[in-house]
N, C-alpha and C positions, 0 to 999 in steps of 0.2 A: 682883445678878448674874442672877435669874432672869427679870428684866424685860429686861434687856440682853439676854439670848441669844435671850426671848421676839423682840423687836424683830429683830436679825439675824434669826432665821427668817423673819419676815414680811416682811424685806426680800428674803432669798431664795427666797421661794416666787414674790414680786412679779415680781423677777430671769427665774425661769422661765419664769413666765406670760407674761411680754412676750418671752422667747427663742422658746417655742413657738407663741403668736400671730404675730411676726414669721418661723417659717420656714414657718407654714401658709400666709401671704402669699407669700410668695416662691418654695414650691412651684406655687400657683393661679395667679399670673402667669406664671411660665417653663412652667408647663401650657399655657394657653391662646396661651402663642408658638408653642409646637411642636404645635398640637391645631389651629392657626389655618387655612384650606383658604385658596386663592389658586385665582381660576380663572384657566385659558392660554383662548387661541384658540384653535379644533375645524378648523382650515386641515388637511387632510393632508397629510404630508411624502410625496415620492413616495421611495421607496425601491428602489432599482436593483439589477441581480444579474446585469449586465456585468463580463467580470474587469479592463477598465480599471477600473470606478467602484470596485470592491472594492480595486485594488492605488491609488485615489486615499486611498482611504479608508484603507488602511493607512500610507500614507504622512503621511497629517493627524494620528494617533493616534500613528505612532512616533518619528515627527522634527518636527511643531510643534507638537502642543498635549503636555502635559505629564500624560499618562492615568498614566503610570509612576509618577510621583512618589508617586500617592495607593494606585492598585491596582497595583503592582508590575511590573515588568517584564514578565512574562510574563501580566499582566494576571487572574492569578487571585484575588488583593486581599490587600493586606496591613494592620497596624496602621499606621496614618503616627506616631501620636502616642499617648502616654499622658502626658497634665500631671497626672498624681495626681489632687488632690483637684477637681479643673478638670472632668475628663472626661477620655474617649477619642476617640479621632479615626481612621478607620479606612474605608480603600475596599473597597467588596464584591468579590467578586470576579464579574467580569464573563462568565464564560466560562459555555458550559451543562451544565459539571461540576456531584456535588453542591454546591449551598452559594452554585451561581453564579447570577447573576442573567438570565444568557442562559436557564436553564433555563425560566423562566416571564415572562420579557420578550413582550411582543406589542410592534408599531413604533411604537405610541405611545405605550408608556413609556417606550421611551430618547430618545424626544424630548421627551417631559414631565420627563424628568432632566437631558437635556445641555442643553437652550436655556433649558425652564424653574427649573430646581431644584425640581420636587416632585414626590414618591411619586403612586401612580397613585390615590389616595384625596386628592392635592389637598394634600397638608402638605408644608411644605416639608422640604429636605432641607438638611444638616450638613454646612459648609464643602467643597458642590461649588463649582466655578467656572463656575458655569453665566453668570454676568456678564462672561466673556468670552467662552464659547462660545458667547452668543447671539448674536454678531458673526459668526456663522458662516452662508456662506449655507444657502441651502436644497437648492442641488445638494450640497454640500461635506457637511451635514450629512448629507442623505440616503447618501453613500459611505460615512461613517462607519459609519451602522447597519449599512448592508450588509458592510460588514467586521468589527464586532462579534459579528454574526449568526453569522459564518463563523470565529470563535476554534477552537482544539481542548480539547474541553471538561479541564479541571483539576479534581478534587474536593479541595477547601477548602472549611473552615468557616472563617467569621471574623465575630469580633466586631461588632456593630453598633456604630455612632459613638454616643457616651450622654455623659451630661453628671454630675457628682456633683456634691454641695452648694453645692458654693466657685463650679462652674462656673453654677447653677442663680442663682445671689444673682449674677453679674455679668450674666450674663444677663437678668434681670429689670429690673436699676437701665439696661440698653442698655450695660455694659462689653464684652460679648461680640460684637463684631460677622461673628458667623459662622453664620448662618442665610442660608438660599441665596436661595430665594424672596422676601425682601421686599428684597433689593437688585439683582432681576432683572426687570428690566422685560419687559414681556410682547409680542415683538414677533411678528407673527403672521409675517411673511415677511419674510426678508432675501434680494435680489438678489445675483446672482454678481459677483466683479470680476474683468475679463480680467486671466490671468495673465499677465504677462511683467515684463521688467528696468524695472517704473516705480517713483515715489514712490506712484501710488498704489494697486500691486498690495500693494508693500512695509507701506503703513501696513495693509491687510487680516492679512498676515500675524502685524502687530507685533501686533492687538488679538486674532487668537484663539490667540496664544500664548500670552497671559498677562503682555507684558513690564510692563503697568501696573501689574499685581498687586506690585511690588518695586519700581520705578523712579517709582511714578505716574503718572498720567494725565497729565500732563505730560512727564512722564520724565526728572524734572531729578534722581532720585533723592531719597535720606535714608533715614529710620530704615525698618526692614522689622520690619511683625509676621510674629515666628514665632519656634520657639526660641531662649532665650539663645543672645549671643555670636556671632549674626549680623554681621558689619559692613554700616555703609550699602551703602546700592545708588547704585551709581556713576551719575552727572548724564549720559544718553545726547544731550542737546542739543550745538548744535554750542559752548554756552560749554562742554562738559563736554568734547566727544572733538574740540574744535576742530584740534590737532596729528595727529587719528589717520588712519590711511590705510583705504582698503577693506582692504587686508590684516592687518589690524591686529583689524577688525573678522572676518575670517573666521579669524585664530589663535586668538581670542577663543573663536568658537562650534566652530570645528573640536578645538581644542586645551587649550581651557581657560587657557591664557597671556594674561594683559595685554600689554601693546602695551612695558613696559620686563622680559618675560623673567618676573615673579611668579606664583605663581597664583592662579586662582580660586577665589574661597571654595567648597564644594562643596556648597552650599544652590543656587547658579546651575545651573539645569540642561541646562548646555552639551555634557553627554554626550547629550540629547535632541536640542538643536538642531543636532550635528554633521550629522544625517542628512538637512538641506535642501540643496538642491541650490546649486550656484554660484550661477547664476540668482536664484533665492528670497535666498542672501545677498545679492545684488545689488543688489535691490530694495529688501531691510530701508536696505541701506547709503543712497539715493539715498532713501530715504524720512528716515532720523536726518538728512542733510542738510539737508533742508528744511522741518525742525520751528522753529519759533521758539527762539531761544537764551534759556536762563533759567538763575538764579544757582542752583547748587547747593540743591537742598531745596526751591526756592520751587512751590510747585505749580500 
């Protein structure tokens, strides 16, 4: 008996030693992901303080690209997410209230955030979407800062995005694909595209929306990472909305209604994109027209 329980001990000590060797590893890797710098190009943004370019800029931030979702509506940052033992997922809050990040922003860190995803020390940053806001040009972005610039400031504290054990080990093994910076390619200058009712003002609009981010790069739809109990993201090809009308498509974003009267699941953030103009639906519209037609899911 005494040799037996000898033995189990020494199998449990063994047990430990390779649990604690194993999370020492797995701390030092998902260390050196998030400790990793990523240089940008030193190109300056020009940044304007026109109140057209400010009310441009407000308009890219309210009604196309989706800044709400993460910092909240009034953009002074909220939690997005807590997956337990995963981590937290959480937008700062932007404004140059306490706690905001406006407060000690110079112009070159909201553009080492939004095009590149990384902190002003070069590490990347935690499930920005800076991989479609790099599609943003360099006028368009420049209106942005200068409307960020000009928030009224909100004192909020809020959590930084952090990651816990569970999230730390999928991380490591590459299950976690939510690091900003190594899926952002580093483009020093993106050109303007004339706005108006084309395909391909339209496809401009479609990529610093985000509608990839759900539908794919393709935009044939399928499965969406992000909380349970999501449903697919509907196939925006013409094999997916081949029946639909432009109007169909502006109930859609104006109203939240599918094309037979349903609603939209409310992960879609059609409450953001109600605020584009006829025009700009116009263009998304005349642009999903002339995307190649592909089966459901197939990317």
């Amino acid at each position: 008996m005494t040799r037996t329980r000898r033995t189990l001990w020494i199998a449990l000590l063994a047990l430990l030693g390779l649990l604690f060797v194993a999370t020492g590893v797995v701390y030092a890797r998902s260390e050196a992901m998030l400790r990793r710098t990523y240089a940008v190009p030193q190109r300056p943004i020009v940044i304007p303080s026109d109140s057209a370019s400010v009310a441009r800029g407000a308009h890219l931030v309210n009604a196309v690209g989706t800044c709400a979702t993460c910092h909240g509506e009034d953009l002074g940052g909220r939690v997005y997410a807590d997956m337990g033992p995963i981590g937290v997922v959480a937008g700062p809050n932007l404004t140059p209230g306490r706690g905001g990040r406006g407060a000690v922003f110079r112009d070159e860190d909201w553009v080492r955030a939004i095009r590149f995803g990384t902190h002003r020390d070069g590490t990347t940053l935690i499930a920005m979407p800076s991989e479609v806001f790099m599609n943003m040009s360099d006028a368009d972005l420049g209106a942005v800062v200068a409307y960020l610039k000009r928030l009224p400031p909100l004192d909020r504290e809020v959590p930084t995005s952090r990651f816990r054990p569970l999230g730390r080990a999928l991380l490591a093994v590459g299950k976690l694909n939510i690091l900003t910076a190594p899926k952002t390619p580093a483009k020093a200058s993106v050109p303007s595209v004339p706005d108006g009712v084309t395909p391909a003002y339209g496809k401009y609009l479609v990529e610093i929306s985000g509608c990839a981010g759900c539908h794919g790069y393709g935009l044939s739809g399928g499965r969406v990472a992000g909380p349970p109990g999501i449903p697919p993201a509907a196939n925006l090809t013409p094999a997916g909305i081949g029946a639909w009308t432009e109007s169909d498509l502006l109930r859609v974003l104006r109203q939240g209604k599918k094309p037979n009267g349903g609603d939209i699941d409310p992960f879609m953030p059609w409450k953001t994109y109600a605020g584009m103009t006829d025009d700009e639906i116009a263009a998304i519209w005349l642009y999903l027209r002339s995307v190649p037609a592909k089966p459901f899911g197939n990317k």
